[in-house]
C-alpha positions, 0 to 999 in steps of 0.5 A: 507530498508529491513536490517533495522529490523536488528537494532532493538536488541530483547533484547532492551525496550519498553513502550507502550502508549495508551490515550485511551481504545478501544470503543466497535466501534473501536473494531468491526472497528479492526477485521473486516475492519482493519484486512483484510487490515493488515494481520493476524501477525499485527492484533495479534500484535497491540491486544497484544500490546492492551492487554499489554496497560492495566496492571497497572503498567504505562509506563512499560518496556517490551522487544522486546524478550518476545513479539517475544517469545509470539507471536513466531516470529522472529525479521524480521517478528516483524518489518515488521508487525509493519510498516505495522501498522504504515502505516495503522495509527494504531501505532507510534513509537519512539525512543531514544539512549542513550550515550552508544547507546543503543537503547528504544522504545516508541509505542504510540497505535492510536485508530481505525477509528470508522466504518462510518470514516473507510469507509470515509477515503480513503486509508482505503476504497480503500485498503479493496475494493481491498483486499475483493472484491465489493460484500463483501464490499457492504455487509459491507457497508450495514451492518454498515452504517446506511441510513440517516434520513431527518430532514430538515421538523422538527424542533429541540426543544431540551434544552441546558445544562443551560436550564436543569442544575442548575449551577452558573453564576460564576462557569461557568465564572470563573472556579474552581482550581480543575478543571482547573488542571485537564484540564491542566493536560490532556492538557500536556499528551495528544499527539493529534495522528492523526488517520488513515493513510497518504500518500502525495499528488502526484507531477505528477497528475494535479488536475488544468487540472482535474477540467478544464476538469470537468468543460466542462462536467456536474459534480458539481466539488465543490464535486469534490475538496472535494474528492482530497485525493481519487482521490490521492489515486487512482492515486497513487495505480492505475497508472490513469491519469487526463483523464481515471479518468475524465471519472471514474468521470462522470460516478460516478456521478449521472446525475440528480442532479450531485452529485459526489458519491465517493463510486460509484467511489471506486466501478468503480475503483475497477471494472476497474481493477478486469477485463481484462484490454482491456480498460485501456488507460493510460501513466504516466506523467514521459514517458522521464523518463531517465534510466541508461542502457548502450547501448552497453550492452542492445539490442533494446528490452531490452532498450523498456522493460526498459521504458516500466517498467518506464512507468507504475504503477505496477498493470497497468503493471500486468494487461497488461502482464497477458491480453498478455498471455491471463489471468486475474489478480487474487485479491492475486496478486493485494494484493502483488503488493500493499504490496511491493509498500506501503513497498517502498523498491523497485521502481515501475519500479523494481517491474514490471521487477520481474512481467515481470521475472516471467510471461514472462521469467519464462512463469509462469500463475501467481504470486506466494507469496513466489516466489515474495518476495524471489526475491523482498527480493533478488533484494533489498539486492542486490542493483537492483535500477532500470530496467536496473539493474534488467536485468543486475543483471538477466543476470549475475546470469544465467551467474553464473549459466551456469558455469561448476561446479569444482568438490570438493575433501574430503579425497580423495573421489570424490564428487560432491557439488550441491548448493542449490539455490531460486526455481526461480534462478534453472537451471530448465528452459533454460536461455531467452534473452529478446526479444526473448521470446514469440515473438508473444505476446511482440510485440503485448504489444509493439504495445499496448504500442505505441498505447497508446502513440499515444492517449496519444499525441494526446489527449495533441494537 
């Protein structure tokens, strides 16, 4: 997926579409809610694409070529921000081949959630609570969203449109020519583009074991089944199973009236795993998951490593590693981990073997941006599908790398060629079998991890 930018010629067409100009809401929606999320070439981009929307000429061609050299990037950078506005519900994209096979392109600019919808969309709220933190969100949440008034002691008296307004009965029973070519005017051109992004509901969460668990506890789970897209949504980004989120549930619900608050739930998540993840107890439902290793290349420990890389969700897995070396997870490599899973050009179980490749083997304290995707970017260009690839991949390139260099002749003279290489593949650091490396605390993640999967069975008797 990630040569897929490749495609796109620079010099190749496209229109942009837009149904509407943004509100003076929508646009404060943007820059400050939307832009965290994003990211800073997104955010340029979707407002050139804004401000090109309102030319005059309709439906104009632009080329790909002028918007990169406007923006001064390049075309791998271009595609990636515009997925990542795909992803975030901001823009749609279309495209058509001709005969000759040339490629054109339609952009079709969704308009931003207003700020109350922003923070009842789901993915949207959670993303931004993750990226800026409880503290900063609060302060939003307080600045935008206005309290509520309580009307129920008043009494609306207000007039309707033919109470005030002199209009004829036939006028409004049958209506005028001109109008109704206007209507089926709008009709036709209107796309009716959902705002706001959408994930899929997850096939491994039981919502039915849930609420059954729910309905033995005190919570109204009528609120409940009105907030499945968050639960989903935590599910799906945090790794949480049905019993860790009943009990996030509860405690979000208030115990006098047993209202569900899903914006204390947001905020109890979030916190959960800011911290030290001591208290995490979670096993994903795909434990007997199946992996391709040959046993007869990968000894007992590098088999355990493999599930349990195919146990947990990333963020789980980083939580648990940096807990081991005695660390804690800062919210930038929350924000990275995030990033290339809603990319999903790598499989959870590969994103955590570079986790573990660089914290473990590498002995590095944290995840370093560049770092990260260079070998996320490496891996995926060089098929590692799974954990038991991504060893053997890591295996053969120190074996490469241990090989004694030919000397290379020019003319005569004696050189030496030193090649250039990733800062993570030098031979700066002894190459490590797995197993082997910080002894002390990858038992102590094993016993954690078989720790859990005693709770786990036992909670399922």
């Amino acid at each position: 997926m990630t040569d897929q930018w490749r495609e796109v010629d620079p010099l190749s067409k496209f229109i942009l579409l837009a149904d509407d100009d943004l509100s003076d809401l929508q646009r404060t929606s943007l820059d400050v809610l939307y832009q965290p999320i994003i990211g800073v070439l997104p955010y340029a981009l979707i407002n050139n694409f804004w401000r090109m929307s309102h030319e005059r000429k309709t439906h104009q061609a632009h080329s790909h070529f002028e918007t990169l050299s406007y923006l001064s990037v390049d075309m791998k950078s271009f595609y990636e921000a515009r997925l990542r506005l795909e992803a975030a519900g901001l823009m749609k994209t279309y495209i058509k081949t001709s005969d000759k096979g040339e490629k054109q392109y339609v952009y079709r600019l969704v308009s931003p959630l207003s700020v109350n919808d922003f923070f009842i969309d789901d993915l949207l709220s959670v993303s931004l609570l993750q990226v800026i933190g409880e503290d900063r969100y609060v302060d939003l949440y307080n600045e935008f969203i206005r309290p509520g008034f309580d009307l129920s002691e008043y009494k609306d008296v207000s007039r309707n449109f033919l109470q005030v307004f002199n209009i004829r009965d036939s006028e409004v029973t049958n209506t005028p020519k001109a109008v109704q070519q206007v209507k089926n005017s709008i009709n036709d051109n209107s796309s009716h583009v959902k705002a706001g992004p959408v994930i899929e509901k997850s096939d491994d969460f039981d919502f039915n074991l849930l609420l059954d668990m729910l309905n033995q506890s005190y919570v109204n789970t009528s609120d409940v089944k009105k907030n499945i897209n968050l639960i989903n949504s935590e599910h799906q980004l945090y790794g949480i199973d049905e019993i860790e989120m009943a009990k996030l549930i509860e405690k979000a619900t208030n115990v006098t009236n047993n209202v569900f608050d899903p914006n204390n739930f947001k905020i109890l998540v979030s916190r959960l795993f800011q911290s030290n993840a001591d208290n995490i107890s979670r096993e994903a439902t795909n434990a007997d998951k199946s992996t391709e290793a040959d046993s007869n290349d990968l000894n007992a420990q590098e088999r355990q490593l493999i599930k349990s890389a195919s146990e947990y969700a990333p963020i789980e897995f980083l939580n648990y590693l940096k807990n081991a070396k005695g660390g804690y997870v800062h919210s930038n490599e929350e924000r990275m981990i995030s990033d290339l899973v809603s990319r999903q050009i790598l499989k959870p179980e590969v994103i955590n073997m570079i986790v573990y490749h660089l914290l473990i083997d590498q002995e590095k304290s944290g995840l370093n941006k560049n770092l990260f995707e260079a070998i996320a970017d490496n891996w995926s260009q060089n098929n590692v599908t799974d954990a038991s690839k991504a060893i053997t991949f890591i295996k053969n390139r120190q074996k490469e790398l241990n090989k004694p260099r030919k000397p290379r002749f020019n003319n005569n003279r004696k050189m030496t060629v030193k090649e250039t290489l990733p800062d993570w593949a030098k031979d700066n650091e002894k190459p490590k079998e797995y197993g082997k490396v910080n002894e002390d605390k990858k038992k102590e993640l094993e016993a954690r991890i078989q720790k859990l999967r005693n709770s786990r069975k036992e909670g399922r008797e």
